[in-house]
MARPA-565835 format. One record per atom (N, C-alpha, C): residue in one letter; x negated, y, z. Coordinates in steps of 0.05 Angstrom, whole numbers, plus 5000, padded with zeros to 4 digits. Each point is the difference from the previous one (the first is absolute). Layout:
REM residues N
AXYZ ...
//
This chain:
REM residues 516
X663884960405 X497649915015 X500949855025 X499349714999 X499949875027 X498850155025 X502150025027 X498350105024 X499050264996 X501650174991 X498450294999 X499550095026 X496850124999 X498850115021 X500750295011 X502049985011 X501350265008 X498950115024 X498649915020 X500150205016 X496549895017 X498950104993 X497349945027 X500550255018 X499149865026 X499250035031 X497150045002 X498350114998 X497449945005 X498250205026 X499149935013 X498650065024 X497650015006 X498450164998 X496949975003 X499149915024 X499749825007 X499749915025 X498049855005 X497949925028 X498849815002 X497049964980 X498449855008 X497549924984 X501350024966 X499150104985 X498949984974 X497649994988 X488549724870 X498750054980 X499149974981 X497849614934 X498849924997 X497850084970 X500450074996 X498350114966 X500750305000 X498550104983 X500350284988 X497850074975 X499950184985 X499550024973 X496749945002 X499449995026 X496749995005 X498849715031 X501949944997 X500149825028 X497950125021 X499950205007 X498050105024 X500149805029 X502549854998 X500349895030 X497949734994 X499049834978 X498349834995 X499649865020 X502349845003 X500649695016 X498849794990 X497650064994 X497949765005 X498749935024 X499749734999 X500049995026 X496949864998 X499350175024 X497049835005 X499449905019 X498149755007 X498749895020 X498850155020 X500849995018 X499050165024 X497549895012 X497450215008 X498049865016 X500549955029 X501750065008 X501550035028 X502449755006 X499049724989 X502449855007 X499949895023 X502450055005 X501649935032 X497749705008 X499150085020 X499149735026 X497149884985 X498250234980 X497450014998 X498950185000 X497450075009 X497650174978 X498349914989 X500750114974 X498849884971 X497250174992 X497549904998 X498450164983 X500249974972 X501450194983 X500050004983 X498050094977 X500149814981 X498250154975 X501750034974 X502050264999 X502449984984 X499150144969 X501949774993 X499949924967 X502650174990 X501350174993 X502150074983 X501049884983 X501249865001 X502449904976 X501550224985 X502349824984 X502250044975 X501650185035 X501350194988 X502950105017 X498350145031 X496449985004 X499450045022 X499349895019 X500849694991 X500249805029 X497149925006 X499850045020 X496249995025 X500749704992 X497649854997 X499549805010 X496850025018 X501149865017 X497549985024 X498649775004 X497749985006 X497249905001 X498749925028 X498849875011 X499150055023 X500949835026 X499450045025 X501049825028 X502450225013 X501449835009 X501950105015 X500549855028 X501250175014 X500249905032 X502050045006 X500749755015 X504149995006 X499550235028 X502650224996 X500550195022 X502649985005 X501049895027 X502550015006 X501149754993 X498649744995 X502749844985 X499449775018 X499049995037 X499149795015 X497649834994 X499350154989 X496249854995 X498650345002 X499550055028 X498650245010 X497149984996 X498750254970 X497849904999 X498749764987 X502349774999 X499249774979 X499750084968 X498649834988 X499649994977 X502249864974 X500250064987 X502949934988 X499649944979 X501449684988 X499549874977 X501050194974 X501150195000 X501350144985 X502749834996 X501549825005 X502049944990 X501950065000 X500850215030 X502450085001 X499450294972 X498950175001 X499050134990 X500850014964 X498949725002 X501049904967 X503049935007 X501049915011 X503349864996 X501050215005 X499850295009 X502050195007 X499150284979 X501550164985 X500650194984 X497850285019 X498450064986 X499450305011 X501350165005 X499550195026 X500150244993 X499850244968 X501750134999 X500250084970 X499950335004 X498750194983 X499750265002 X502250084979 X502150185010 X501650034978 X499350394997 X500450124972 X499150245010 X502950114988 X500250205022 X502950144991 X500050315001 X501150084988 X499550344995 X500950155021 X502049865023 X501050225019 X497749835018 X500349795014 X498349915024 X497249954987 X499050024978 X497149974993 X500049595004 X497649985007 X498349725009 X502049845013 X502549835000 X500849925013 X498449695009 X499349975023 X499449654994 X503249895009 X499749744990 X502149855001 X499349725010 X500749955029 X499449705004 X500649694990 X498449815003 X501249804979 X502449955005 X501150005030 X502449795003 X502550334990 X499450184993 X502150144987 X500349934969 X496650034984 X500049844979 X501749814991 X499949815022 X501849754992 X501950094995 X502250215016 X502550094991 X500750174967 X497050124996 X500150184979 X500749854977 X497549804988 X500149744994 X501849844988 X502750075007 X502049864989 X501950134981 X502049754985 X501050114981 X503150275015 X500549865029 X501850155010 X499250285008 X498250165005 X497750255007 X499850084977 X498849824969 X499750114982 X501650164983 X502849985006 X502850004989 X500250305004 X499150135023 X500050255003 X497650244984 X498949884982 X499050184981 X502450044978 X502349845009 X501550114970 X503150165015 X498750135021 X502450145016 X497750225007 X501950264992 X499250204993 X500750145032 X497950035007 X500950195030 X502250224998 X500050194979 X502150175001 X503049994990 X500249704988 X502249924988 X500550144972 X501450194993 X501050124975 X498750284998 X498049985020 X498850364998 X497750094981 X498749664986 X497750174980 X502050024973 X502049994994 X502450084990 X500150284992 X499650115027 X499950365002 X497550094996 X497649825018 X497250105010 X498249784996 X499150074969 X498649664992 X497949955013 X498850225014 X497449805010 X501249865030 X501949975013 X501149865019 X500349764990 X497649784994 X501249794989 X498649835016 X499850025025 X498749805019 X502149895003 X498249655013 X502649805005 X499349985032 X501449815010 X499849975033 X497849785009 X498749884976 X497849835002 X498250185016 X498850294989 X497550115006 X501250085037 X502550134996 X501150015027 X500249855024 X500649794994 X499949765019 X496450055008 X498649974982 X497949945004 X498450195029 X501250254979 X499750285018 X500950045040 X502049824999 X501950035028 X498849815007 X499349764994 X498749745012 X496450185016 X498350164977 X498150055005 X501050165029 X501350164995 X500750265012 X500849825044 X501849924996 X499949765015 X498349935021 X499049894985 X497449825009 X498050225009 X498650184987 X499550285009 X500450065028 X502850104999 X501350125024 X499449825027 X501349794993 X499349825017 X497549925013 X498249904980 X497249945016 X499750305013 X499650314990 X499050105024 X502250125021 X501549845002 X501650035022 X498649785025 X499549844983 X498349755018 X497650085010 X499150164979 X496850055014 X500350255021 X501850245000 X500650155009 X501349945033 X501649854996 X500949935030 X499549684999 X498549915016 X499249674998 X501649875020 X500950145019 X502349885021 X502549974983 X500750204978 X502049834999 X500049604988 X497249914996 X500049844994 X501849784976 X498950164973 X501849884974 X498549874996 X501249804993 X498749734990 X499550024971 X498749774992 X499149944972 X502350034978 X501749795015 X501949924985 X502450245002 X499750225021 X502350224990 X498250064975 X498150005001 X498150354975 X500549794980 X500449804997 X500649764969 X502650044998 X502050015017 X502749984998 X501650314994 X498550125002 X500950434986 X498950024976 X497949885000 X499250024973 X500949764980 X501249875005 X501849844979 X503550034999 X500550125025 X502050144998 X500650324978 X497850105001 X499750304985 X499349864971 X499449714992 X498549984972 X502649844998 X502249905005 X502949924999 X502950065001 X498450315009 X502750125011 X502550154978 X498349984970 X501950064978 X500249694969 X500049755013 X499349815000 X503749934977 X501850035018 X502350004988 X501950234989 X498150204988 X501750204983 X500349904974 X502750084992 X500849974968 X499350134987 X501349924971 X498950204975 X501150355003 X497150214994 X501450285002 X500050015039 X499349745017 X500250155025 X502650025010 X499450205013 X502550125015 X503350034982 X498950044976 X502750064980 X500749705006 X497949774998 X501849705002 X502949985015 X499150165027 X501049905018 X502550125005 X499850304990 X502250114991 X502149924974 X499249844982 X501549834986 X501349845011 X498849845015 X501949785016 X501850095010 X499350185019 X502050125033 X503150134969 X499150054980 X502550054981 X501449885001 X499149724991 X501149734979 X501949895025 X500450005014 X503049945024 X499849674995 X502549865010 X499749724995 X498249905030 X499550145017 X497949935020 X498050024999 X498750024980 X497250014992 X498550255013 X498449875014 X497350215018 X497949884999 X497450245006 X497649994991 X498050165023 X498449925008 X498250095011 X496649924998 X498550194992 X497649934984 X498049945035 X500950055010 X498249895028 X500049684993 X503149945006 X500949725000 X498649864984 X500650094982 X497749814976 X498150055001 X497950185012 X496850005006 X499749805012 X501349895016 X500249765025 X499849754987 X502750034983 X500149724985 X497749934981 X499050274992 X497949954984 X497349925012 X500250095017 X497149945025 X500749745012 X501649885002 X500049685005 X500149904971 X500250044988 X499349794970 X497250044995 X498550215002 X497850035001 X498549835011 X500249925031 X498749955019 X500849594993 X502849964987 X499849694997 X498950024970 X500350114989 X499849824973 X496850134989 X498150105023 X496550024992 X499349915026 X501649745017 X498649895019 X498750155018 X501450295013 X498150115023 X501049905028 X499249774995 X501149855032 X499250175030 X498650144993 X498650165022 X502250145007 X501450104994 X502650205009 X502749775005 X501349985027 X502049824999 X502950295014 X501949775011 X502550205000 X498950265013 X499650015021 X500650195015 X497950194990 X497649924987 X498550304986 X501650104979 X501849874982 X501050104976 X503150145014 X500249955016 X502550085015 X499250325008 X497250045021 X499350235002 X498350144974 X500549884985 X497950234974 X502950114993 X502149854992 X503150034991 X500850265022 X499449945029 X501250265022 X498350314983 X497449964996 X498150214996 X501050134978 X500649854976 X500550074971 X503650215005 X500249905015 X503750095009 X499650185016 X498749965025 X500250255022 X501849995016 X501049765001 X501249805016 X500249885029 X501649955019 X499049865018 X497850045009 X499650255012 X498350205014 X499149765029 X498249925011 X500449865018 X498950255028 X500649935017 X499350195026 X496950015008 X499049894996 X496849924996 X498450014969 X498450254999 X498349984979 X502150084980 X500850165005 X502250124987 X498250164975 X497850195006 X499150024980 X499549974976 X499149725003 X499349884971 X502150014981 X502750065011 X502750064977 X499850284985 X498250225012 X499850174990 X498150124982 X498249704989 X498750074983 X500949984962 X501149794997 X501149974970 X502750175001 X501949885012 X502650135001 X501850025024 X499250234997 X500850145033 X502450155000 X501949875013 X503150055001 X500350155032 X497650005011 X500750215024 X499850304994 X497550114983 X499950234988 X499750034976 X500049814989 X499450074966 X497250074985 X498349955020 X496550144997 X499249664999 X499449954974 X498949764998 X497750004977 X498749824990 X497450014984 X500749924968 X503449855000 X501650054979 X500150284981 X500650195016 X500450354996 X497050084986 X498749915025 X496850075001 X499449994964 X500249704992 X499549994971 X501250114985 X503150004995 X501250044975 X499950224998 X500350205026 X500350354994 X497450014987 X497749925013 X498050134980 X498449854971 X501649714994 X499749914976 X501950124988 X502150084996 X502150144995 X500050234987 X498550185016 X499650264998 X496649984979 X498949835004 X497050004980 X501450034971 X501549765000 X501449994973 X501950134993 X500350145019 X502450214982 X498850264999 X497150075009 X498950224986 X500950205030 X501049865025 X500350185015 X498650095024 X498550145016 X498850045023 X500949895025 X498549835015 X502149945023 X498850155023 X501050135021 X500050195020 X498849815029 X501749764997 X500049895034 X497349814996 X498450015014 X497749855002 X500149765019 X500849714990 X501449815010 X496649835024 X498350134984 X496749905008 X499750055035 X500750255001 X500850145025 X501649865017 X502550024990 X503149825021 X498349745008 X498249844983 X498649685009 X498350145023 X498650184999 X497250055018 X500850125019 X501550105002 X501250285013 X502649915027 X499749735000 X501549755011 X500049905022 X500849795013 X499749875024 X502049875011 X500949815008 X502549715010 X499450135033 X502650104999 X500950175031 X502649815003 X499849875023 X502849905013 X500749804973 X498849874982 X500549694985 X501950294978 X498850304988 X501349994979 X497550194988 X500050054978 X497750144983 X500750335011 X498350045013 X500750425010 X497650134974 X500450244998 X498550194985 X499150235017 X497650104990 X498950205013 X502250274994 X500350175032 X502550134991 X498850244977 X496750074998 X500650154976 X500249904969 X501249755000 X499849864972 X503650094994 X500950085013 X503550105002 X500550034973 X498650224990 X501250154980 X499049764969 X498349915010 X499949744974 X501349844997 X500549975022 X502549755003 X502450174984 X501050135003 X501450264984 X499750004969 X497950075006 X498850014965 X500649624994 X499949965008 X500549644988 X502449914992 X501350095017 X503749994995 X500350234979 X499750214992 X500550224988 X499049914975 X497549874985 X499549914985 X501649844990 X500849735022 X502749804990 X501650074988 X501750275014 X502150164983 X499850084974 X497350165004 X499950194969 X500749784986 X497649655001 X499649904976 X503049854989 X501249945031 X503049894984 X501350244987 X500350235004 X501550294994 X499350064974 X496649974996 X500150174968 X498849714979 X499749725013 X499149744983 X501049855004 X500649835016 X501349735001 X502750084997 X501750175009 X502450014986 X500650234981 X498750084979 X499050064976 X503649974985 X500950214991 X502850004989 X500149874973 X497149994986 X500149814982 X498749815002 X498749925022 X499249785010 X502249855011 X501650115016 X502349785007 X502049954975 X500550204978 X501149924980 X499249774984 X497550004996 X499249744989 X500349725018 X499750095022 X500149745028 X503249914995 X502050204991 X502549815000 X500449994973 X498650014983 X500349904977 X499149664987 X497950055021 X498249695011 X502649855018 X500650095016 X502349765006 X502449994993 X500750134983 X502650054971 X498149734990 X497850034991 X499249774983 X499849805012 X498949975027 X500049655010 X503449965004 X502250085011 X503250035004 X500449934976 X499349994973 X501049944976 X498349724994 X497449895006 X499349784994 X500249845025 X500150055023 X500549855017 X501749744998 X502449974994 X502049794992 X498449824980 X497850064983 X498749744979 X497250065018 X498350165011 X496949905014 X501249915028 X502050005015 X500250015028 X498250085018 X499750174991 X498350315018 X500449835032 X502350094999 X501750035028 X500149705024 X498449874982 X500549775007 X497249825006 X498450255004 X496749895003 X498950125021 X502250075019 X499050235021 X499349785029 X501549794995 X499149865030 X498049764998 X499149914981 X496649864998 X497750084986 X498950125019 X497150114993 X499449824973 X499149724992 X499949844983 X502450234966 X502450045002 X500950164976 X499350235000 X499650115023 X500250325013 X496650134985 X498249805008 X496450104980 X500850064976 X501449934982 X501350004962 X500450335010 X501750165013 X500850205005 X498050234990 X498950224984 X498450205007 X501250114978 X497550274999 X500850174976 X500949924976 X497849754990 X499949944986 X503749904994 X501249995009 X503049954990 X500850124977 X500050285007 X500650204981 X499449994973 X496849904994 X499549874979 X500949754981 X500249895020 X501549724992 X503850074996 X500450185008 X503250054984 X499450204981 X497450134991 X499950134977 X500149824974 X498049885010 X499249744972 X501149854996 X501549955012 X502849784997 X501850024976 X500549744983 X501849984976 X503549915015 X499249855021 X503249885009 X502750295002 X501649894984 X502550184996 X500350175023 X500549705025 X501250125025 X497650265018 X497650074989 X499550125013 X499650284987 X501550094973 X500850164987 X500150255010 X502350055023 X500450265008 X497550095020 X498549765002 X497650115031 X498150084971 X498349974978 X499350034989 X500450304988 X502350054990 X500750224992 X499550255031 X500149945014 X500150195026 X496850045010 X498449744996 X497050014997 X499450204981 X500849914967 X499450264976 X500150195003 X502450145027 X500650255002 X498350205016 X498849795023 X497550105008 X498650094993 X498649784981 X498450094976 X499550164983 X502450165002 X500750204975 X500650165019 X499350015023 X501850195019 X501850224994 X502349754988 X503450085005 X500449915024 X499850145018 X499749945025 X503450095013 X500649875032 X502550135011 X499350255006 X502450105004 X499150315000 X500650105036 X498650215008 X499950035027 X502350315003 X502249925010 X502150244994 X499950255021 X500449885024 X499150195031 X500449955019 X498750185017 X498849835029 X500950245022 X500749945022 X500950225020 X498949885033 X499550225015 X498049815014 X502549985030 X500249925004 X501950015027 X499650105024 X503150125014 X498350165013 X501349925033 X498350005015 X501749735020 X502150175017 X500750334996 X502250165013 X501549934975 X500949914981 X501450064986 X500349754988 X503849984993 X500949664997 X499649894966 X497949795014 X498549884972 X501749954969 X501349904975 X500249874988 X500449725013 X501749794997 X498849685001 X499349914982 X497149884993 X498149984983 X501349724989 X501049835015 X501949744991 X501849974982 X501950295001 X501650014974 X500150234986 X497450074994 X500050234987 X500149954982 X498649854985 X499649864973 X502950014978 X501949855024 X502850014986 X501750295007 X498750115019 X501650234999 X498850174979 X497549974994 X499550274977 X501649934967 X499449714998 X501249914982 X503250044991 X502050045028 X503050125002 X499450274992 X498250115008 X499850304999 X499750094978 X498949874972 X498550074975 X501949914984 X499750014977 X500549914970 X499149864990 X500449744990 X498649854986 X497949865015 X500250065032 X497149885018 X501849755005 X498249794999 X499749645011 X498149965025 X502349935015 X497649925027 X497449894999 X500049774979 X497549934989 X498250184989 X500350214983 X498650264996 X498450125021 X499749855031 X499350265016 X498849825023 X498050095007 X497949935028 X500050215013 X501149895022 X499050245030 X498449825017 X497650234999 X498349855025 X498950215032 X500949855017 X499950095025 X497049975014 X499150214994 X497050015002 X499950175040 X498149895006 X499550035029 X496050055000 X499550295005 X497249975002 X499250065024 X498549935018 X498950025016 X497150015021 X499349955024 X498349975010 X498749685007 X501749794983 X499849835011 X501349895022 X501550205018 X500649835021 X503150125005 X500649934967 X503750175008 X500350284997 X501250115016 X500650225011 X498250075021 X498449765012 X498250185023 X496750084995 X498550085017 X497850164988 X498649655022 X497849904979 X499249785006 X498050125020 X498750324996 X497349905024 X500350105032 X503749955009 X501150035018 X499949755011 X500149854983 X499949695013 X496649974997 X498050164993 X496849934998 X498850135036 X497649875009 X500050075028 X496450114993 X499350135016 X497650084999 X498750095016 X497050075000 X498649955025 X498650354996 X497750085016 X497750205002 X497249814991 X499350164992 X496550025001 X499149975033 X500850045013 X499350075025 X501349805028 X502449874982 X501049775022 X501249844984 X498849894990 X501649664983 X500349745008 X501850125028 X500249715014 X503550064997 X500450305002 X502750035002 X501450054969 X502349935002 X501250164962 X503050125012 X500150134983 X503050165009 X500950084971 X501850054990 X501950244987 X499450204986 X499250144985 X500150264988 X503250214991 X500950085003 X502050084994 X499350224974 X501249984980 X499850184974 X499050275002 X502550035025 X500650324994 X497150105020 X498749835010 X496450045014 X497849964983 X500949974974 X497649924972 X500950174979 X501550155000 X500650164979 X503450104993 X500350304995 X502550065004 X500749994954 X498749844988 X500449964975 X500849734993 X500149835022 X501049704998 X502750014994 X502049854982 X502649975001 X500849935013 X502350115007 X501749965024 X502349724985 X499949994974 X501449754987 X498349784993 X500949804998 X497449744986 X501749874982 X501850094992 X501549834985 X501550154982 X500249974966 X501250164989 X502249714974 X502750185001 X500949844993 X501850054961 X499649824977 X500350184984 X501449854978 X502850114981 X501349804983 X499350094967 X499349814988 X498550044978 X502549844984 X500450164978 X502149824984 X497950004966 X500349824991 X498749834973 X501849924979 X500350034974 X501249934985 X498549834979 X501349734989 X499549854986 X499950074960 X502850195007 X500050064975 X498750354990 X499350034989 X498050245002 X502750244989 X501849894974 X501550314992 X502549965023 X500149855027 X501650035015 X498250275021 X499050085002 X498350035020 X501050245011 X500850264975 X501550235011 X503549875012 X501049884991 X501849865008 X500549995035 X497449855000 X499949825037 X499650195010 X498950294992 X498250145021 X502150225006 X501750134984 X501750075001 X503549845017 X499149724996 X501849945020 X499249965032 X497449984997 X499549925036 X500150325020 X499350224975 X499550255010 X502650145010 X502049864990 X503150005000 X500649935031 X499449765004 X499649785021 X498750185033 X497450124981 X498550175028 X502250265014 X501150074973 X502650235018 X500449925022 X501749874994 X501649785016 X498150025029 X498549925002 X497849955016 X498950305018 X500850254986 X498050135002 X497650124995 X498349754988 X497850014993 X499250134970 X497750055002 X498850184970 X497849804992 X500349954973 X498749874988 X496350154999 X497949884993 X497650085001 X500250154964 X498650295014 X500150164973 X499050034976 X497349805011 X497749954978 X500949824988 X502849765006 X500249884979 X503050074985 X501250215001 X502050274992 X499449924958 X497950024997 X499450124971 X501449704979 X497749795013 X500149864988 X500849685017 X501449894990 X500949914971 X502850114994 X501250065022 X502950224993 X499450394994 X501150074983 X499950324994 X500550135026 X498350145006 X502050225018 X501750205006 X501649954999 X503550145005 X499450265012 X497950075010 X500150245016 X497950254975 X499749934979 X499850134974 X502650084984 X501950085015 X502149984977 X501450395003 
//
């Protein structure tokens, strides 16, 4: 096998939903009686899919004819307002000039990228894509924002910030690859220089957007700051806030989280604890940064704690990531005849990119893409890699190097090939590393919300971890009757180390020796 995938690094870090057997999320979209800069008396007619059509006089509000009467034209030349209904936020409206973004073939692309990457794999009803999500963080957004406006009016946000968060949140997963996050972890493999960052290409993708459907209305320096918002970027010293609504790299509490934990959790059949409705209301821009009411502490808590569980017992899923590197076993084998690898820096090749790949190396007759085919079948049949064992690390005690383990277990065994074996260096956390993110969150009283200060943990509860970061080496085998083989050599390996292997996975797939 060309480029065997020996070793992932992976990190839960930083900001991270389209169909299901019943489509409950029903992204039809309807005409809103509420379009931006009239009131309409309507006499509504229901259409095909839902869509209002309206009847009646309307009066320009807000668009420099105060009170004038209005030919309808702008009205007709510009896209409604659109009611989208979605199962976690209910009624979303959607303004036209977001429309326009929705609208296109580059936005559209993300109904065929599956928000959880390789997880309805394990947990079929997770088969949301990042279309409904985007949609979700854009609403969510825009939300937050306007009643931040109406709430404090001194801080004085303009039109054009509450247009520019909310096209930032409906863009901000604009350049993810096929499977997501696994994309990007394919690349960071494939060596040769090749890097990838799905921000980067939201960017690139949001300026192709903006030239090639003529939205002249946006020139450099707005697409420059929607690009800061989508990133979390270039924090400026003034109005610092507004960075902390899509993706917020000062604490990690952004309206990103807001959605996916609890689209996430709908579809995976799970309860979510932290009530994100609260953290928006429960709010206030103290000193140019978003403070929280200090008894919202323990939600904020519950928010991060949720993040964990869902990376801990779903997104990195032991047979969910087995199939994720089985998926880029398969693109590493067709790459050299599709040039995968070679569509990552123009948005223009980079749209071809989605799930839909996978398909297209199934059905494929060409010779050369033979072995990605056969590794697809195996999915299919789930002859899957096999998951050998995992030990969690312990930061008093001197780790394994996760770099050459691969070849050291392989010295260690019989008959083991370095190629035979994936170690992946899994890192779960709070989001913010090793540190506890709502140390860096500031907050106010009920009683004086002019000032914010600090909470310290150990003054909110003596059940908080004292760790935020857990660190853990998972070794994977390709070949399945190698599997007692590997596990028995890495356990060899842990002596060495000190360390004791996890006992629950003792039985199987190696016998246990301590029966004899």
């Amino acid at each position: 096998m060309s480029t065997p995938y020996r070793y992932v690094s992976e990190e839960t870090l930083g900001t991270e939903g389209e169909e299901s057997d019943y489509d409950p999320v029903d992204m039809g979209y309807h005409e809103s009686p509420r379009s931006p800069g009239y009131i309409i008396n309507y006499a509504m007619d229901r259409g095909l899919m839902g869509s209002f059509k309206g009847h009646g006089n309307y009066k320009s509000r807000g668009n420099g004819c105060d009170g004038e009467e209005d030919d309808g034209s702008y009205f007709q030349n510009r896209k409604s307002s659109k009611i989208i209904n979605d199962v976690i936020h209910g009624h979303m409206e959607v303004p036209d000039y977001i429309m326009d973004f929705i609208d296109t073939e580059q936005f559209q692309r993300l109904r065929d990228l599956k928000q959880l990457g390789t997880t309805n794999f394990v947990f079929p009803c997770a088969s949301h894509s990042r279309f409904e999500h985007s949609i979700g963080v854009s609403h969510l957004a825009g939300k937050y924002i306007d009643r931040i406006k109406v709430a404090q009016p001194e801080l004085q946000i303009t039109e054009q910030e509450q247009k520019f968060v909310r096209i930032a949140g409906l863009c901000h997963d604009l350049g993810h690859g096929p499977f997501s996050h696994a994309f990007e972890s394919w690349v960071d493999q494939l060596g040769g220089g090749k890097r990838f960052h799905h921000e980067e290409m939201s960017i690139k993708m949001l300026n192709w957007i903006i030239d090639d459907h003529g939205l002249d209305e946006y020139d450099t320096s707005d697409i420059k700051f929607i690009g800061n918002l989508i990133q979390g970027k270039h924090r400026p010293k003034e109005r610092a806030f507004i960075y902390d609504i899509v993706a917020n790299n000062r604490n990690s509490v952004d309206v990103d989280k807001f959605d996916y934990l609890s689209r996430d959790s709908y579809y995976l059949g799970r309860s979510t604890v932290c009530d994100f409705q609260r953290l928006m209301e429960f709010s206030k821009v103290i000193d140019d940064q978003i403070c929280y009411c200090s008894k919202e502490i323990y939600n904020l808590y519950e928010l991060f704690h949720t993040r964990y569980s869902l990376h801990k017992l779903v997104y990195t899923h032991k047979v969910g990531k087995s199939i994720e590197f089985m998926i880029a076993d398969a693109f590493t084998e067709a790459d050299h005849f599709l040039k995968i690898s070679d569509q990552l820096d123009d948005p223009k090749d980079f749209i071809n990119l989605s799930d839909s790949l996978l398909k297209r190396i199934e059905t494929s007759k060409e010779p050369e893409l033979e072995k990605s085919r056969k590794i697809i079948k195996n999915i299919r049949n789930r002859n899957l890699y096999k998951f050998v064992d995992e030990i969690i690390v312990s930061t008093d005690k001197i780790k394994p190097s996760s770099d050459g383990l691969a070849k050291d277990i392989a010295k260690e065994g019989n008959g083991i090939e370095e190629s035979d074996i994936i170690v992946q260096n899994l890192k779960l956390n709070y989001a913010f590393k090793d540190k506890d993110p709502v140390q860096s969150t500031k907050f106010y009283t009920r009683y004086d919300s002019t000032q914010s200060f600090i909470i310290k943990k150990e003054e909110t509860s003596h059940l908080i971890p004292n760790q935020f970061q857990e660190e853990r080496i998972r070794v994977f085998c390709r070949n399945k009757e190698k599997c007692e083989q590997v596990q028995t050599a890495f356990r060899k390996l842990l002596k060495n180390h000190n360390l004791s292997p996890n006992p629950s996975f003792t039985v199987s797939p190696a016998r246990n020796n301590n029966k004899k």
